[in-house]
C-alpha positions as CSV (number, residue, x, y, z in Angstrom):
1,X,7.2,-40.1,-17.4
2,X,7.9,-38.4,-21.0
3,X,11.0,-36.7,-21.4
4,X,8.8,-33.5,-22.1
5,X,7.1,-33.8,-18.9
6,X,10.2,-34.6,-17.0
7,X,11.5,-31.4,-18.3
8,X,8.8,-29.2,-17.2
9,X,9.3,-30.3,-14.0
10,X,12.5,-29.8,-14.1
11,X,12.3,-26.0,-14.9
12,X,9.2,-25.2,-13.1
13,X,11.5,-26.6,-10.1
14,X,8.8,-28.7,-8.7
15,X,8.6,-31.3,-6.0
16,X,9.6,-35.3,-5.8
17,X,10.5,-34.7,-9.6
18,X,13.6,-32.9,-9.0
19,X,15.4,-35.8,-6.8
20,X,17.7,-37.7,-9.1
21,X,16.1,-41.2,-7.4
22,X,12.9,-40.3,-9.8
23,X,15.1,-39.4,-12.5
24,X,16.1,-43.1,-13.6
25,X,18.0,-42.5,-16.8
26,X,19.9,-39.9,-14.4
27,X,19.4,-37.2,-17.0
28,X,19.5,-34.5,-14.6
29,X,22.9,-33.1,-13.7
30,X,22.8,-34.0,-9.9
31,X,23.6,-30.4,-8.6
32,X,20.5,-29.3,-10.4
33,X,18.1,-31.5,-7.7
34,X,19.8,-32.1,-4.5
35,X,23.2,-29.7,-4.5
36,X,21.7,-26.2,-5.2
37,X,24.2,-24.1,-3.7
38,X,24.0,-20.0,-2.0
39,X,23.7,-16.9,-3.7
40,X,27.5,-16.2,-3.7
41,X,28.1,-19.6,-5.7
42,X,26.1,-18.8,-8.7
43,X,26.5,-14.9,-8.7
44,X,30.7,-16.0,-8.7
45,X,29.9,-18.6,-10.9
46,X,28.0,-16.2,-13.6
47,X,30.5,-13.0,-13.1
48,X,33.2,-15.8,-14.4
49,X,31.1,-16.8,-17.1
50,X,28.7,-14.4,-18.8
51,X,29.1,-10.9,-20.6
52,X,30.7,-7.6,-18.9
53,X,27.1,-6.7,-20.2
54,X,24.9,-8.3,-17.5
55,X,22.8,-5.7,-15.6
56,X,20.5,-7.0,-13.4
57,X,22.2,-9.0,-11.0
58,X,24.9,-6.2,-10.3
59,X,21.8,-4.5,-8.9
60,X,19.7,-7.6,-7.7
61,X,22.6,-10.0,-6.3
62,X,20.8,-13.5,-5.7
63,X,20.1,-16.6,-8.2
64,X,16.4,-17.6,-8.2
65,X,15.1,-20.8,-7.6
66,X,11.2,-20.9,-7.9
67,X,8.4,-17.9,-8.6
68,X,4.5,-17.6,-8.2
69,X,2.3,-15.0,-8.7
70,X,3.9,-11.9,-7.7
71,X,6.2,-13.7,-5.1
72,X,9.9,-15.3,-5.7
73,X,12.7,-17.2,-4.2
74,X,16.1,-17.3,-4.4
75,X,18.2,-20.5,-3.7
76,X,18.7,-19.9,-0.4
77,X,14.8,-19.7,0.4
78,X,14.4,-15.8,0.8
79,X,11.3,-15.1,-0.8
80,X,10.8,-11.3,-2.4
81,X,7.8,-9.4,-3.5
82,X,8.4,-8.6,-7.3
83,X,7.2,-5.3,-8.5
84,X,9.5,-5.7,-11.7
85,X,7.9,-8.7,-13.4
86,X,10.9,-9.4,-16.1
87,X,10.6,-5.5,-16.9
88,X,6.8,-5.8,-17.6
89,X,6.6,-9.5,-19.7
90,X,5.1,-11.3,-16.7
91,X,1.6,-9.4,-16.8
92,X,-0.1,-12.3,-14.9
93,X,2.8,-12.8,-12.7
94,X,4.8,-15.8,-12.3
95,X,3.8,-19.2,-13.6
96,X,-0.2,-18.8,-13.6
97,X,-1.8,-21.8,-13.0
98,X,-3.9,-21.4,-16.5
99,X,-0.6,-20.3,-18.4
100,X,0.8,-23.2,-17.6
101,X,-1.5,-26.1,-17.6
102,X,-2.0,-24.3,-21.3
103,X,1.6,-25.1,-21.8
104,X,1.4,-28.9,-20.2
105,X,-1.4,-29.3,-23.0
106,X,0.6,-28.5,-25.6
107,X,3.8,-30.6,-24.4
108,X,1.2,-33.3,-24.2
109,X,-0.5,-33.2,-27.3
110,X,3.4,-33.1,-29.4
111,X,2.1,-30.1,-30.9
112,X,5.6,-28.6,-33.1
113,X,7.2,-26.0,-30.8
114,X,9.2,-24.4,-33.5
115,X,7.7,-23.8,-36.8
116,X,9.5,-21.0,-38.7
117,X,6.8,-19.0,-40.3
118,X,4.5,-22.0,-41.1
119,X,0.7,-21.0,-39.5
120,X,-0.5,-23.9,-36.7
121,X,-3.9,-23.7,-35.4
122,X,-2.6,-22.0,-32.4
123,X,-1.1,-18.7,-34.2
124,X,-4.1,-18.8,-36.4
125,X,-6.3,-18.4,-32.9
126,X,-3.4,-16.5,-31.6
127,X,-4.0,-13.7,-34.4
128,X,-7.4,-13.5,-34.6
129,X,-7.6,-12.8,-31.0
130,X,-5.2,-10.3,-31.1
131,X,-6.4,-8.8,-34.3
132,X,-9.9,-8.4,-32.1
133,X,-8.3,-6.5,-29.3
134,X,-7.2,-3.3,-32.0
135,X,-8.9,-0.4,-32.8
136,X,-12.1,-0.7,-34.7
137,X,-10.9,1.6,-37.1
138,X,-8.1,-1.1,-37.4
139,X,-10.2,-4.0,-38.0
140,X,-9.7,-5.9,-41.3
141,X,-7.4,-3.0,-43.0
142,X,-4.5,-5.0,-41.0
143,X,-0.7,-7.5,-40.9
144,X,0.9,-9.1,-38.7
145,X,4.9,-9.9,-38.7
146,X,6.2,-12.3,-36.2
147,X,9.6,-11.3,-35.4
148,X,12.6,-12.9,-33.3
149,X,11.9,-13.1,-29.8
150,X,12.6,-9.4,-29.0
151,X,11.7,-6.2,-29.0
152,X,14.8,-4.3,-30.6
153,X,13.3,-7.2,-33.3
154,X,10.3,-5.5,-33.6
155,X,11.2,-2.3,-34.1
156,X,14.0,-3.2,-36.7
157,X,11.2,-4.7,-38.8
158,X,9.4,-1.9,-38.4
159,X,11.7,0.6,-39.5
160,X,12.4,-1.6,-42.6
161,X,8.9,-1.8,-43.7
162,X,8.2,1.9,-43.4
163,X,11.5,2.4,-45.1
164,X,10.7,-0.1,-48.4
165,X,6.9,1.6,-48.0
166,X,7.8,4.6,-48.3
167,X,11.3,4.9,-50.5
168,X,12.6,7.5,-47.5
169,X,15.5,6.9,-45.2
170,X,15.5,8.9,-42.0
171,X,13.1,8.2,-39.0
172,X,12.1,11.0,-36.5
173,X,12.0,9.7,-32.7
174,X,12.1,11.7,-29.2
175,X,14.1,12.8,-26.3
176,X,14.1,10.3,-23.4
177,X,13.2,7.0,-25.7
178,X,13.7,4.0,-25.2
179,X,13.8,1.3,-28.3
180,X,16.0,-1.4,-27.5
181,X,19.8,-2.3,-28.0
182,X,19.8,-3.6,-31.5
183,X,21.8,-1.6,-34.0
184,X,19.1,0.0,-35.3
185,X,16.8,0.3,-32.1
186,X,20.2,1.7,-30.3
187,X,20.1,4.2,-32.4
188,X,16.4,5.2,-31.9
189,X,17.2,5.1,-28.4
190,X,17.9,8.3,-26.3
191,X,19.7,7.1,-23.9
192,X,23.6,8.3,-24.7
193,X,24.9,5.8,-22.6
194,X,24.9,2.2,-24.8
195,X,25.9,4.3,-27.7
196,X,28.9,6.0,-26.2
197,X,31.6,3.3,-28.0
198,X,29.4,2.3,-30.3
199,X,30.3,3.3,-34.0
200,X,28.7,3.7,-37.0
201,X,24.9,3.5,-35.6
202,X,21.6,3.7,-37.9
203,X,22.1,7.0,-39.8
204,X,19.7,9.6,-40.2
205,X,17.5,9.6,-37.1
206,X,16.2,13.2,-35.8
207,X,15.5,13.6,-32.1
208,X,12.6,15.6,-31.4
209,X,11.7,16.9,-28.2
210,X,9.0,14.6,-25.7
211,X,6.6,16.8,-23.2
212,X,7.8,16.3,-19.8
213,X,5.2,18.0,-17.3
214,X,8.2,17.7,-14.4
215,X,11.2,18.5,-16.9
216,X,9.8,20.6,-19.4
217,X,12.4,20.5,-22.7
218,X,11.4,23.7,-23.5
219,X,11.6,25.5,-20.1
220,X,8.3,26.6,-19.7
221,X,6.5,23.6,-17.8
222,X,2.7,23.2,-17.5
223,X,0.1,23.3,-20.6
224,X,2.5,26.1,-22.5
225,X,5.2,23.1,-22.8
226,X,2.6,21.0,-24.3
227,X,1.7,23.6,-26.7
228,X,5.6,24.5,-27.4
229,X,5.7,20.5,-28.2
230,X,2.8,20.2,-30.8
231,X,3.6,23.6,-32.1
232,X,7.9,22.9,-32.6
233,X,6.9,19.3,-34.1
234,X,4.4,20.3,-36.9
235,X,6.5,23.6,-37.3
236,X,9.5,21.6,-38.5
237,X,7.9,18.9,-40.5
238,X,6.3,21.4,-42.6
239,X,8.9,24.1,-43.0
240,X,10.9,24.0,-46.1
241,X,13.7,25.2,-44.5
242,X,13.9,23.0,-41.7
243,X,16.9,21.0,-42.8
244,X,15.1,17.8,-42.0
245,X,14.0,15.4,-45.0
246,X,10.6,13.9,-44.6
247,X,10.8,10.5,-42.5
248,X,10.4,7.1,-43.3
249,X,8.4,6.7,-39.8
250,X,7.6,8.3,-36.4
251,X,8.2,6.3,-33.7
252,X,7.4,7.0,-29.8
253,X,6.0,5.6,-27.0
254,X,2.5,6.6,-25.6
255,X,4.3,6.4,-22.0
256,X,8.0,6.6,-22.0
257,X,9.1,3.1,-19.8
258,X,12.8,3.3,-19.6
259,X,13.2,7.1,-20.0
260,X,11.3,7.5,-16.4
261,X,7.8,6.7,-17.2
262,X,6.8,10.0,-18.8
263,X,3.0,9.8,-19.9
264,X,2.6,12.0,-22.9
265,X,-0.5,14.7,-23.4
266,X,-3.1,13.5,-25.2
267,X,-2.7,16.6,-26.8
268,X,0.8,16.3,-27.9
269,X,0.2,12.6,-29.4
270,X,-2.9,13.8,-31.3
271,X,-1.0,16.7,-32.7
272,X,1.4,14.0,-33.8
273,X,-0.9,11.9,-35.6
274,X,-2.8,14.5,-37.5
275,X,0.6,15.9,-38.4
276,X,2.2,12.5,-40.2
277,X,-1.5,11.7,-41.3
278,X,-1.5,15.1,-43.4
279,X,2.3,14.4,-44.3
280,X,1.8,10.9,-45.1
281,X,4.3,9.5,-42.9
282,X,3.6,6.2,-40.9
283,X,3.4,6.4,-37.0
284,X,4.9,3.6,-35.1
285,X,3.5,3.6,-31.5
286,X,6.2,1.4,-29.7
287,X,3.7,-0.9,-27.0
288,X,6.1,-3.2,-25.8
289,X,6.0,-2.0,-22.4
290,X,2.8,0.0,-21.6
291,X,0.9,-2.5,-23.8
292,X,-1.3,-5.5,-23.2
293,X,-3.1,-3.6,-20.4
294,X,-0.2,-2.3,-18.4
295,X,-1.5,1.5,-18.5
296,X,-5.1,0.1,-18.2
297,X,-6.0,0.4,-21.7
298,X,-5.2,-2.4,-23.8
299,X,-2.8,-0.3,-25.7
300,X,-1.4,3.0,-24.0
301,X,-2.1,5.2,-27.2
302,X,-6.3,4.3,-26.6
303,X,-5.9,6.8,-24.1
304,X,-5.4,9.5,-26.7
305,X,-7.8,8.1,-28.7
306,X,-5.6,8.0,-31.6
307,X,-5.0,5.6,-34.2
308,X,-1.3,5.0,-35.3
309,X,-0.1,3.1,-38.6
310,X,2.1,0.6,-37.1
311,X,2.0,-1.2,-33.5
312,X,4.9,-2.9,-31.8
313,X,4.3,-5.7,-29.5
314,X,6.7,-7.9,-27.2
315,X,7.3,-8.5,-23.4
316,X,3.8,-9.6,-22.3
317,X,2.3,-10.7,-25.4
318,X,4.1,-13.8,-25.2
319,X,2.6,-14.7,-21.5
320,X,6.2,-14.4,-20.1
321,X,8.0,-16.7,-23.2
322,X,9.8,-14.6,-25.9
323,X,7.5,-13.5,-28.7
324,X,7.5,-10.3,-30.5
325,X,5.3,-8.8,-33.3
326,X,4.9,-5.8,-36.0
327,X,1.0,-5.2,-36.5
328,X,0.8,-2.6,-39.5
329,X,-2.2,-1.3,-42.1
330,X,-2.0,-3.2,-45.3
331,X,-1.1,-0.1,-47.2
332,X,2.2,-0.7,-46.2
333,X,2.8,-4.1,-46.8
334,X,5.4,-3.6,-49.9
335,X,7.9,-5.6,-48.8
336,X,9.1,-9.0,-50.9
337,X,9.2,-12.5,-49.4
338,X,12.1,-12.8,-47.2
339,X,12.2,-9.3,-46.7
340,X,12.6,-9.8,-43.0
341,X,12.8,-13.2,-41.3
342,X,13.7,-14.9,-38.2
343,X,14.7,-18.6,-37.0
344,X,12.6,-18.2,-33.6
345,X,9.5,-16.4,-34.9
346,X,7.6,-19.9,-34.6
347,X,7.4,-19.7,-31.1
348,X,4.1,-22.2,-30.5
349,X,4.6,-22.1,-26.6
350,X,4.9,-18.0,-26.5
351,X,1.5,-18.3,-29.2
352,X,-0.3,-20.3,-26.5
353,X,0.9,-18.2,-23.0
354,X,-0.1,-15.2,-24.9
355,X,-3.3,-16.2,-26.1
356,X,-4.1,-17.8,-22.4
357,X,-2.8,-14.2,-21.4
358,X,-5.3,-12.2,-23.7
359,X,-8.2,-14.5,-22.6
360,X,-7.3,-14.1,-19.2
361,X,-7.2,-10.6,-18.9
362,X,-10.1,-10.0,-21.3
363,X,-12.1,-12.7,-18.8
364,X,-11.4,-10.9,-15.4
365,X,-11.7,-7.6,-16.4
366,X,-8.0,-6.5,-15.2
367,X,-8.3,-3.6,-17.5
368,X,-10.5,-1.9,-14.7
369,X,-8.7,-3.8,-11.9
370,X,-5.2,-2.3,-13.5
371,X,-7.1,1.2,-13.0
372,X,-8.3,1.0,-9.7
373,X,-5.5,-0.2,-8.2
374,X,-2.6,2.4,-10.2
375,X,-5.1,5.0,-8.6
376,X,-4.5,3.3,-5.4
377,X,-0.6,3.5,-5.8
378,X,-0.2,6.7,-6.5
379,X,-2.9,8.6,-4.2
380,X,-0.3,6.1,-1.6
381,X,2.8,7.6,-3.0
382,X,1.1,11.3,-3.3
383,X,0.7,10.9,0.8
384,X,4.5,10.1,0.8
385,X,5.6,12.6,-1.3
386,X,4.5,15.2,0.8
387,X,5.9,13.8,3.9
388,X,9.5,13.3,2.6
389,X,12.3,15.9,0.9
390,X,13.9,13.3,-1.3
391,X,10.5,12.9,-4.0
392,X,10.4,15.5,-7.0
393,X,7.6,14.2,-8.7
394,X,5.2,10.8,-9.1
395,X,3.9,10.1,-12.6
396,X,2.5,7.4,-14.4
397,X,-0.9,5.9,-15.8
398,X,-2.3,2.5,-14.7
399,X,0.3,-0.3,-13.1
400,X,3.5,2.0,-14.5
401,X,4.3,4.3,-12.1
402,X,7.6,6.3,-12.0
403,X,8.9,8.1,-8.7
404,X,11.6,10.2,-9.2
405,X,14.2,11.3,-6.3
406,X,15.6,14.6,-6.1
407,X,18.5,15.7,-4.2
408,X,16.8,18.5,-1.7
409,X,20.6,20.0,-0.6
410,X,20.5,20.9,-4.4
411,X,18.1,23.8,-4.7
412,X,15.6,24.1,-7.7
413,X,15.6,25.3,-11.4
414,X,13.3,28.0,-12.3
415,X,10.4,25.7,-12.8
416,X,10.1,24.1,-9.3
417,X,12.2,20.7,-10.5
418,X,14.9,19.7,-8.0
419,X,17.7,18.1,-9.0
420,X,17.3,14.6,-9.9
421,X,19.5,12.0,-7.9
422,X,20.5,8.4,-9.3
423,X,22.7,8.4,-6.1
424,X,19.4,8.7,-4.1
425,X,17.0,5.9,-6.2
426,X,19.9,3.5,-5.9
427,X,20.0,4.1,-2.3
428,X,16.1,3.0,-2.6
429,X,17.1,0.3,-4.9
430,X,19.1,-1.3,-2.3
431,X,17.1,-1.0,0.3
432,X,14.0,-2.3,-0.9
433,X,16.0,-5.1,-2.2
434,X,17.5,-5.9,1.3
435,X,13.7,-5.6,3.0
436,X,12.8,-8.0,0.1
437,X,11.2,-6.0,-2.4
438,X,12.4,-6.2,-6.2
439,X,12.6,-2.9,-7.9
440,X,14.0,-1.4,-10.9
441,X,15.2,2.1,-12.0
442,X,15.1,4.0,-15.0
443,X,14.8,7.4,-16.1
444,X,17.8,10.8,-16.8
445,X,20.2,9.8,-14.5
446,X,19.0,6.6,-13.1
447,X,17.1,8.9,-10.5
448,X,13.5,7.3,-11.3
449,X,12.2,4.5,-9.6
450,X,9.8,2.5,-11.6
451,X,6.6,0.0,-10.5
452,X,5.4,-2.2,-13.0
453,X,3.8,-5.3,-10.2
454,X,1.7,-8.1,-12.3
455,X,-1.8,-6.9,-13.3
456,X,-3.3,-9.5,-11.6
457,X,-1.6,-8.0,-8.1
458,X,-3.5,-9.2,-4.9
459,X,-4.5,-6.1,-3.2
460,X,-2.7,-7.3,0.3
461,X,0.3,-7.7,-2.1
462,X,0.1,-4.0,-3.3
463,X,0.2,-2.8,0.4
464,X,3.0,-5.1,1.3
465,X,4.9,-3.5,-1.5
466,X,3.7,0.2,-0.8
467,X,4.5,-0.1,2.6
468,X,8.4,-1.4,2.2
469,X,8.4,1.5,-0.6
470,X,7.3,3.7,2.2
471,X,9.6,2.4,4.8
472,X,12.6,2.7,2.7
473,X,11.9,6.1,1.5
474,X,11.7,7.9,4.7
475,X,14.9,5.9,6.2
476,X,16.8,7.3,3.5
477,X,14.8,10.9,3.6
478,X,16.0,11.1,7.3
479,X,19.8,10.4,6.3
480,X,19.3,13.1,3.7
481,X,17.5,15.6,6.7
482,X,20.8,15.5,8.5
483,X,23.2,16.0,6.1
């Protein structure tokens, strides 16, 4: 056995291959084959050891062992039903068979895994794949930037290019975004939390208000907030007197992910783009979450039927390996070699899993499958909703829904919105957790909680998870009915 093949099995976690017997150099640590320990061990073992920063596992408290399909297992054997898939980057689930007999090929062949900037047949396939999945009004008039492995690297670049494009400095984003945690994506962010001891951020970034059909920003609620939105946004970018400079870039998402999976109007994101089209500002539509099928559309913005100036991609674009790229009309492409660079931007294994990914999806027509079955959710979760106190509202497009608990002992507001609980959601959190469901939150006040299952979800899967959702939520509605 080749040391690359040895290693694979050594990650994927597989079989014979593990025992340090097969191993006979003994390059294996032993306690990685035949010692694994409990939970406790490695959760003790990481809090000593890694950042303050960790999230997940003060929320999720195991150490996983092996993962397939939408299924995992911790090191103690309890297996979970995963409706988090790494935030949205395992769009195919765990390990697909395909994804990774594409990745043995390429450990087989000694294909370069790390190649800077320099092409390889497999990014040339790679792009001209993804450069067939765009817009048609797109096709041929486009770029493509690989990026670190990241997201917050993909919209740095971004911001960069639109900034050297266009000679401005400032950048407009919106209420309730979510960008990443890089220095200049923090600052695009909404979220106030990261930034709170966090000097010196990006300057000159605008917040404009997002339509929120539950939490209207403007008070009014229904298609009157939508109209407030489109109206306040072209108002100000074309009033002299506004205060605010004209942009570098507009940046949103089509379908806020972190900020509590907020859908925008159609409306809303066409005003938007006729606006900076007449205005000559670049729109960045940040897909790193609701793209590569995820709403059921390839890209969340189709649904609008708009075309923006600059795309961001990450998470599943990669096939569940770290990949992240800037896709942008050639109008813009003003910048100097070495403008923007990156050590990992080469990633050949991400290339291949997210070309296997693109094929796959494209293949088995998940695009409608991703439809059909966030119907499904949701018309589930609609029946709930009206059985339990505890739900304010259900949104979403697609496989990214967003629940978001209230606090019924709370009144409320003038609008019909109760107040939102985080103390409620990570109630749910817990409890889904401890009847073996993975879960995350998001949204104001951690009060939303979010689906995001693979695309590829097995339909007796999506009623195993709907009915723990279920199960959980009234449990904790019926503590809630007595207080």
């Amino acid at each position: 056995m080749d040391f690359y093949s040895k290693y694979y099995h050594i990650i994927m976690m597989e079989g014979p291959e593990l025992t340090v017997d097969n191993m006979k150099d003994n390059s294996v640590p032993e306690n990685w084959t035949n010692q694994i320990k409990d939970n406790d061990f490695y959760l003790k073992r990481q809090a000593e050891t890694e950042s303050n920063a960790r999230s997940y596992p003060r929320r999720l408290p195991f150490a996983l062992k092996k993962a397939s399909g939408s299924w995992i297992e911790d090191v103690e054997g309890n297996k979970y039903l995963d409706a988090l898939c790494g935030a949205g980057t395992m769009a195919l689930g765990h390990n697909h068979p395909e994804i990774i007999q594409t990745l043995k090929e390429l450990f087989d062949s000694e294909f370069p895994l790390h190649t800077l900037d320099i092409t390889t047949p497999v990014k040339d396939h790679f792009v001209e794949y993804l450069f067939k999945k765009l817009p048609v009004e797109m096709g041929g008039d486009v770029k493509i930037q690989f990026c670190g492995p990241s997201g917050s690297d993909a919209v740095d670049a971004a911001i960069k290019l639109c900034k050297i494009a266009t000679r401005n400095e400032t950048v407009i984003s919106f209420h309730g975004a979510y960008h990443g945690m890089g220095h200049g994506a923090l600052a695009l962010t909404g979220n106030l939390g990261p930034k709170e001891f966090v000097n010196g951020l990006m300057p000159g970034v605008q917040f404009f208000p997002y339509p929120h059909t539950y939490r209207c920003p403007f008070g009014i609620g229904g298609e009157a907030g939508v109209n407030a939105a489109c109206h306040y946004f072209e108002r100000v970018l074309k009033d002299p007197e506004s205060g605010i400079r004209k942009p570098a870039a507009v940046i949103l998402e089509a379908v806020q992910g972190e900020g509590g999976v907020i859908p925008a109007p159609y409306k809303w994101l066409k005003t938007v783009r006729r606006v900076t089209e007449e205005l000559g500002i670049p729109l960045i539509l940040d897909e790193i979450q609701a793209g590569i099928g995820r709403t059921g559309k390839f890209f969340a913005f189709e649904h609008a039927e708009i075309v923006p100036d600059v795309i961001l991609l990450s998470k599943a674009i990669g096939g569940s390996l770290p990949l992240s790229v800037v896709i942008y009309k050639k109008k813009l492409d003003l910048w100097q070699p070495g403008s923007h660079a990156g050590t990992f931007r080469g990633n050949q294994m991400a290339m291949a899993a997210g070309l296997k990914t693109l094929e796959i999806i494209e293949r088995d027509g998940l695009l409608a499958e991703v439809t059909k079955k966030g119907d499904y959710l949701r018309k589930r979760l609609e029946i709930l909703k009206k059985q339990v106190s505890i739900i304010g509202d259900i949104r979403g497009i697609g496989l990214m829904t967003g629940v978001e608990y209230i606090d019924p002992s709370k009144g409320k507001d003038h609008l019909g919105a109760g107040v939102a609980s985080g103390e409620i959601a990570s109630e749910i959190q817990n409890l889904c957790f401890k009847n073996k469901l993975i879960m995350e939150k998001g949204g104001r006040f951690g009060a939303v909680m979010r689906f995001m299952p693979a695309l590829n979800i097995r339909e007796e899967d999506l009623d195993c998870l709907l009915t723990i959702f279920e199960k959980v939520t009234r449990q904790v509605d019926a503590l809630y009915a007595r207080k």
